[in-house]
C-alpha positions as CSV (number, residue, x, y, z in Angstrom):
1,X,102.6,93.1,107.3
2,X,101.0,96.1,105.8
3,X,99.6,99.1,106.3
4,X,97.2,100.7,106.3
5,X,95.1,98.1,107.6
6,X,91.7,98.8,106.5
7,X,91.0,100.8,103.1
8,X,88.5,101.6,100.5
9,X,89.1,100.5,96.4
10,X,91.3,102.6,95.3
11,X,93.2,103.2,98.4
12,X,97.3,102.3,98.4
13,X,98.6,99.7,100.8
14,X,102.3,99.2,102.0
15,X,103.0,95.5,102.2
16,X,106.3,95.2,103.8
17,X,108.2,91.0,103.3
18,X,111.1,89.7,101.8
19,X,112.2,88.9,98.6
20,X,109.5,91.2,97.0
21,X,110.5,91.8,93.9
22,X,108.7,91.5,91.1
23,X,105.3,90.9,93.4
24,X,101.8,90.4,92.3
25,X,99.2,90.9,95.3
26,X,95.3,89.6,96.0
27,X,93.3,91.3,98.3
28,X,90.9,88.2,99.7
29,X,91.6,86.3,96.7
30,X,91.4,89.8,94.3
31,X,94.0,90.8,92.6
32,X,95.1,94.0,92.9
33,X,94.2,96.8,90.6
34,X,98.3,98.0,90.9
35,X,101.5,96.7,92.8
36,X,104.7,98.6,92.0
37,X,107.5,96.9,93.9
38,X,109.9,100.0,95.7
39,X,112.9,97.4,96.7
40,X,113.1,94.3,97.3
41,X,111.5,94.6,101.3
42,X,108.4,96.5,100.4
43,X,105.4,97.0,97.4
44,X,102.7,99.6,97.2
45,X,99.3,98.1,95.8
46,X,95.8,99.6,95.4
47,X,92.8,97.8,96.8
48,X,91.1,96.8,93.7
49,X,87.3,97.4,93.6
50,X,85.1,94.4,94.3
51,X,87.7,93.3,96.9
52,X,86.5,92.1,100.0
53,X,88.0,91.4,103.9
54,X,90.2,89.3,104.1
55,X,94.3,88.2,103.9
56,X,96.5,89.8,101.7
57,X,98.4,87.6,99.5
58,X,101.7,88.3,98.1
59,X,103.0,86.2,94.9
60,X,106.9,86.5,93.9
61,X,109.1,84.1,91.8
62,X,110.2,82.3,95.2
63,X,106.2,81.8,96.0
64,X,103.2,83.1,97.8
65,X,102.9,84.8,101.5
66,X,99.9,85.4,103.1
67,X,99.7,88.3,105.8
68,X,98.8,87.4,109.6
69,X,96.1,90.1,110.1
70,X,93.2,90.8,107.8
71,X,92.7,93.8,105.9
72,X,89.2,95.7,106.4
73,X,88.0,97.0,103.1
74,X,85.5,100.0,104.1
């Protein structure tokens, strides 16, 4: 899951999984502009500009994990 939901570029999104470490993360398919993993349950990434809505994907060594609910770029 993550949170907030919706966001403008630029904005900084909690993306809470498993297994998180080292974590890339595409907003609708775009990668994000910044994802700094804080443990290995949680990342912070910033909506990158040109992103649209969509599914968040999260990329680690172990494989990719797409979020349930969309995110709502504003």
């Amino acid at each position: 899951s993550c949170a907030p939901r919706s966001g403008a570029p630029g904005a900084k999104v909690r993306i809470w999984g498993y297994n998180l470490l080292q974590a890339s993360v595409q907003f609708n398919g775009v990668s994000a502009s910044g994802a700094v993993s804080a443990g290995p349950n949680y990342v912070w990434a910033t909506v990158p500009s040109g992103a649209t809505s969509g599914p968040v994907a999260v990329t680690t060594p172990g494989g990719t994990s797409t979020t349930a609910a969309s995110f709502t770029v504003k």
